[in-house]
C-alpha positions as CSV (number, residue, x, y, z in Angstrom):
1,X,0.0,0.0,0.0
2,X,1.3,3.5,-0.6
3,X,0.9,6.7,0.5
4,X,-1.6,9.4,-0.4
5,X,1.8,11.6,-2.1
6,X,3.3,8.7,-3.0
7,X,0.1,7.7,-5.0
8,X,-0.3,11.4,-6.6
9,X,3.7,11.5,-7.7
10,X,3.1,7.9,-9.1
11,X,-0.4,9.2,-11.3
12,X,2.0,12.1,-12.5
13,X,4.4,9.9,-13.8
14,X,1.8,7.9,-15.2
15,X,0.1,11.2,-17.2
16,X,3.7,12.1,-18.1
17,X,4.2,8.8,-19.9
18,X,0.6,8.5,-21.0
19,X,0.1,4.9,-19.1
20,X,3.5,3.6,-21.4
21,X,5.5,0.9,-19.2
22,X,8.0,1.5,-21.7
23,X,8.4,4.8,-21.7
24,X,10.8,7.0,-19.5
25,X,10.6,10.7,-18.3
26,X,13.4,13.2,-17.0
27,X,12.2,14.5,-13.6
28,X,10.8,17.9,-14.5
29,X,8.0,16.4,-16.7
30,X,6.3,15.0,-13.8
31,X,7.7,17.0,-11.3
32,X,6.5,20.6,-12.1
33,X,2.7,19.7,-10.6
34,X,4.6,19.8,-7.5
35,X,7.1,23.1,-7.7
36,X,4.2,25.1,-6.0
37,X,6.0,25.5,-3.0
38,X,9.0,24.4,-1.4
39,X,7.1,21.7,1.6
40,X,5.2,20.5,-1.6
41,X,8.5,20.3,-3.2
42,X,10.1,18.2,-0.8
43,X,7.5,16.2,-0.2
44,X,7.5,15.4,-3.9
45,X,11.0,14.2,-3.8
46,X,10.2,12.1,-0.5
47,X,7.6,10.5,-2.1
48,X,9.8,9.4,-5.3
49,X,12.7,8.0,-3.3
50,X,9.9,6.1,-1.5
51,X,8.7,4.8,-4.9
52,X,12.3,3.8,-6.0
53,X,12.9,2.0,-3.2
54,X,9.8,0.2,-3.0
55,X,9.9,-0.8,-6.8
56,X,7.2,0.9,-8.4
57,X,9.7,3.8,-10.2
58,X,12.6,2.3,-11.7
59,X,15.7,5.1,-12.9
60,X,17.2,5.3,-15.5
61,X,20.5,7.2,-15.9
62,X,21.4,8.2,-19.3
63,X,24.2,10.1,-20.8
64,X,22.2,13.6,-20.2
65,X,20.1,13.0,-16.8
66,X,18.5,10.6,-15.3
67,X,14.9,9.3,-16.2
68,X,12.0,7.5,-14.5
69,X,9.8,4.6,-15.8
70,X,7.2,3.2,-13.9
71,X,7.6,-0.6,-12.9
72,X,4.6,-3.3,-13.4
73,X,3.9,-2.5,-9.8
74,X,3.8,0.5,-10.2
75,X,1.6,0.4,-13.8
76,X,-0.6,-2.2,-11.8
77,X,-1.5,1.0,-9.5
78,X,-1.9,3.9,-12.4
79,X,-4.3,1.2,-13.9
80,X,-6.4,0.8,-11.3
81,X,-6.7,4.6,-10.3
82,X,-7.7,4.9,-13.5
83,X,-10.5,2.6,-13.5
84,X,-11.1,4.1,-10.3
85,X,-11.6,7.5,-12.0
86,X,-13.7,6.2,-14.9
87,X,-16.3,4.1,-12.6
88,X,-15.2,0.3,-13.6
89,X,-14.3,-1.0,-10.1
């Protein structure tokens, strides 16, 4: 189970790669939802290492920065918000 942050950081990633499990994002596109102000901030980066190190974001460092792409975990949990959202469970 994860937390209420953790859950909202994870749907941003999810949004950011439009549901891909493929697909990998640099920080900032998922991150800017949460640059409102600096306990928001920092929560926001809580919340991802928490996701890293529980296996639903896996990193990917490249040659530029380092990118995030969700896990099957962590794709298990955008796809049942989502069915959540559109009324199917």
């Amino acid at each position: 189970m994860i937390g209420e942050f953790e859950r909202r950081v994870l749907m941003s990633i999810c949004k950011a790669t439009n549901g891909s499990k493929s697909a990998h994002v640099p920080r900032q596109y998922f991150m800017k939802k949460f640059q409102e102000n600096k306990h928001q901030r920092k929560q926001a980066e809580k919340a991802l290492k928490s996701l890293i190190t529980r296996g639903y974001v896996y990193p990917h460092p490249t040659s530029r920065e380092t990118t995030y792409q969700m896990t099957d975990a962590g794709w298990d949990i955008c796809r049942a918000e989502k069915e959540k959202l559109l009324g199917r469970s």
